[in-house]
MARGUVO-378693 format. One record per residue: residue number from 1; x, y, z of N, C-alpha, C in turn. Coordinates in pm, 1 decimal, decimal comma, padded with zeros to 6 digits. Layout:
! MARGUVO-378693
REC | seq | n.c1 | n.c2 | n.c3 | ca.c1 | ca.c2 | ca.c3 | c.c1 | c.c2 | c.c3
REC | NUM | X | Y | Z | X | Y | Z | X | Y | Z
...
//
This chain:
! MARGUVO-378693
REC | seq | n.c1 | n.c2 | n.c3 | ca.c1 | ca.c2 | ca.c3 | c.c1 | c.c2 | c.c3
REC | 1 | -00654,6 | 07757,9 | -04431,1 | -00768,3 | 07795,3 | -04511,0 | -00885,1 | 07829,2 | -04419,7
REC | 2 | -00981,8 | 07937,1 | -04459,5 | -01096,5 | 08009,8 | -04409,7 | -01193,9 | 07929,9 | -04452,7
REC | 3 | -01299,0 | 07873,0 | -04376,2 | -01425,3 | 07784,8 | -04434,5 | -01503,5 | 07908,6 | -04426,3
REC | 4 | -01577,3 | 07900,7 | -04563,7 | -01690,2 | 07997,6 | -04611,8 | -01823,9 | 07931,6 | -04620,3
REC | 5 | -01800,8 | 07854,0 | -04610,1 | -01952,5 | 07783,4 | -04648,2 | -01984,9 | 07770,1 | -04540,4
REC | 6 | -02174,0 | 07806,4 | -04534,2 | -02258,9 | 07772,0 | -04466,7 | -02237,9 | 07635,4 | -04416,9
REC | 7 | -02290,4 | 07616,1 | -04566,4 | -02347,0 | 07410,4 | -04537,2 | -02282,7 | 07300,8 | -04635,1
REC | 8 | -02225,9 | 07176,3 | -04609,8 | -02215,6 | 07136,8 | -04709,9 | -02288,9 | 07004,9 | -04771,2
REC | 9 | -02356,4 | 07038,2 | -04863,7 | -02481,3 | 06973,7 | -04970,5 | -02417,7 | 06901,5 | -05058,2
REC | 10 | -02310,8 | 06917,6 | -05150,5 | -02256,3 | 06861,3 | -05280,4 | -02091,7 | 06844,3 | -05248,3
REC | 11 | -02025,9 | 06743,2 | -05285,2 | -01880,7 | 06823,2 | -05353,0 | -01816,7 | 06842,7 | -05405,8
REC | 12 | -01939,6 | 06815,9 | -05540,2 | -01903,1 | 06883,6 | -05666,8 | -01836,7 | 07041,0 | -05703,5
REC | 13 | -01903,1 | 07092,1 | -05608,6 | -01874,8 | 07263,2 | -05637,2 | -01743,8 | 07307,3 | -05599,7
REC | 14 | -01696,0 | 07215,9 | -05476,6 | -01565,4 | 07280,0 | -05384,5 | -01426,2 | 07228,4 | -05485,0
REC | 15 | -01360,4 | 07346,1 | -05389,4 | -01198,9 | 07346,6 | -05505,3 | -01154,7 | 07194,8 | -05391,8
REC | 16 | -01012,3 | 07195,6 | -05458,0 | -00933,1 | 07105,6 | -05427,2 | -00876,7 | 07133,8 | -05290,8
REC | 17 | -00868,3 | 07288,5 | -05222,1 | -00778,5 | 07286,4 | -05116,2 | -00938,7 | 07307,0 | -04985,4
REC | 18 | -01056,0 | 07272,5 | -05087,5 | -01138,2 | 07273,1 | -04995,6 | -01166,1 | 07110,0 | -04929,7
REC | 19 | -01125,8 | 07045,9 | -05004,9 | -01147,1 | 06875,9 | -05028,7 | -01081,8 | 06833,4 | -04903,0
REC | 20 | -00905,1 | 06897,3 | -04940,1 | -00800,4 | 06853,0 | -04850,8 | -00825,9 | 06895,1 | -04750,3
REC | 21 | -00951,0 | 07048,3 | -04745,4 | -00903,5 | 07090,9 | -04588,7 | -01019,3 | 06937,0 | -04481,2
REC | 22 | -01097,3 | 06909,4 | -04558,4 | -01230,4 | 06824,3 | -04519,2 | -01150,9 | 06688,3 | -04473,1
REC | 23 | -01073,3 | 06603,4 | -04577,8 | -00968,2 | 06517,5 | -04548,8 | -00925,3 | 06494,9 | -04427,7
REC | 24 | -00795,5 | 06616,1 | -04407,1 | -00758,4 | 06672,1 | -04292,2 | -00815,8 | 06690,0 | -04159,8
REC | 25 | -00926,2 | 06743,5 | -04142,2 | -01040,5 | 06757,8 | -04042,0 | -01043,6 | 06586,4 | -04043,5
REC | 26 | -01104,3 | 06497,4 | -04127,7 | -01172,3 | 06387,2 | -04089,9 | -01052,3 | 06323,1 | -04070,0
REC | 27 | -00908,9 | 06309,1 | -04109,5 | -00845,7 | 06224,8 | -04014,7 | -00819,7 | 06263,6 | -03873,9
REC | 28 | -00781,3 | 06368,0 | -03859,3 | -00773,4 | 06445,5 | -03722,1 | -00885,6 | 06364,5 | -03638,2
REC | 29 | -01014,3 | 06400,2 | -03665,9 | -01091,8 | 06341,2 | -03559,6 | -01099,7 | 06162,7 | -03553,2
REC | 30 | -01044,0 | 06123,3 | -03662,7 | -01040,1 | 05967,5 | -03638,5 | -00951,6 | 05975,0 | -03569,6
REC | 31 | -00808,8 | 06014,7 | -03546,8 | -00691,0 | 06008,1 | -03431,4 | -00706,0 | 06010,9 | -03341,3
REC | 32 | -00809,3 | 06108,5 | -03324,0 | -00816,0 | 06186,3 | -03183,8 | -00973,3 | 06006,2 | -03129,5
REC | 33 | -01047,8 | 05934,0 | -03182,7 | -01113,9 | 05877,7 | -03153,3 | -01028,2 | 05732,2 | -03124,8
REC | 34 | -00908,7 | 05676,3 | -03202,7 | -00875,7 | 05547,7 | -03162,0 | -00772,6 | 05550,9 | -03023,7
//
């Protein structure tokens, strides 16, 4: 998936495969930190 957004403020607005892509990103960098 392509991130379009500027900024993110809410996440109310975002779809579902925008959620997972955020998910994804934040476990990645917890892995990469322990």
């Amino acid at each position: 998936m392509t991130w379009k957004r500027k900024h993110l403020l809410d996440i109310e607005s975002l779809s579902v495969e925008e959620l997972v892509t955020i998910l994804d990103t934040a476990r990645a960098f917890k892995a990469v930190g322990e």
